[in-house]
PLY file of the C-alpha trace (Angstrom):
ply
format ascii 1.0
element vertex 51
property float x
property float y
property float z
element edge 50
property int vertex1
property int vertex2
end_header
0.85 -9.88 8.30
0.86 -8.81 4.60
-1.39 -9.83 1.84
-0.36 -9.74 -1.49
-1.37 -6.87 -3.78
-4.32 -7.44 -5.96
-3.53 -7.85 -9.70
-4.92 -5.54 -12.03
-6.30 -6.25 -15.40
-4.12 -6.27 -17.92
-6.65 -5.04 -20.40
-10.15 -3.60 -20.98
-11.39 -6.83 -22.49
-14.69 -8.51 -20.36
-12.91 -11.82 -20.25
-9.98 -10.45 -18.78
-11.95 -8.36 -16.00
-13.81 -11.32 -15.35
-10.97 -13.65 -14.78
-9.18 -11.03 -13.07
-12.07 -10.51 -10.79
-11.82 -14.00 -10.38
-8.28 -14.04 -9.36
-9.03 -11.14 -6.97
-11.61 -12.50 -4.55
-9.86 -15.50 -4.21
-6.51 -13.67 -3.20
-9.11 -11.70 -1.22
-10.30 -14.02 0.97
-7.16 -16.25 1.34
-6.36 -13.24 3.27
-9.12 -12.83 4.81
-8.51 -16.46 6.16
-4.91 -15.71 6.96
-6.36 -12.75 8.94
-8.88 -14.56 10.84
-6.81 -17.61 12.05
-4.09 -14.51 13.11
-6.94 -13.13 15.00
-7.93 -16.45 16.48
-4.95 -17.39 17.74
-4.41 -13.90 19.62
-7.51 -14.69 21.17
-6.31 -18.06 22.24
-2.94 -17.01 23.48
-4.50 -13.89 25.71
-7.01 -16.88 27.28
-3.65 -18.87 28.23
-2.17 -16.14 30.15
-5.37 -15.03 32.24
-5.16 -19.04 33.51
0 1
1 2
2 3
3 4
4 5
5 6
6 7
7 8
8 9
9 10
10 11
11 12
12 13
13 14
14 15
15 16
16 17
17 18
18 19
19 20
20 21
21 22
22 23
23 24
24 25
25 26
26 27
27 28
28 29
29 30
30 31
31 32
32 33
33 34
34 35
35 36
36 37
37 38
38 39
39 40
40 41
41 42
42 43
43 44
44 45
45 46
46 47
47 48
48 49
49 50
């Protein structure tokens, strides 16, 4: 599973870090999700086949 790559900021400006830091953590952890639920499910499907 791939995540996108993070965007950097475009420019050195404090607004533009901010929203880019922003834009970051919430790519971040809609991986993170992705991730977890791939993890999950693993976890899930090994139980099945021990039954």
């Amino acid at each position: 599973m791939e995540c996108p790559d993070l965007p950097e900021a475009k420019n050195g400006k404090l607004e533009t870090i901010f929203r880019n830091s922003l834009e970051r953590s919430a790519l971040y952890y809609e991986c993170q999700a992705k991730h977890k639920a791939l993890a999950d499910w693993t976890v899930i499907q090994r139980g099945r086949q021990g039954e």
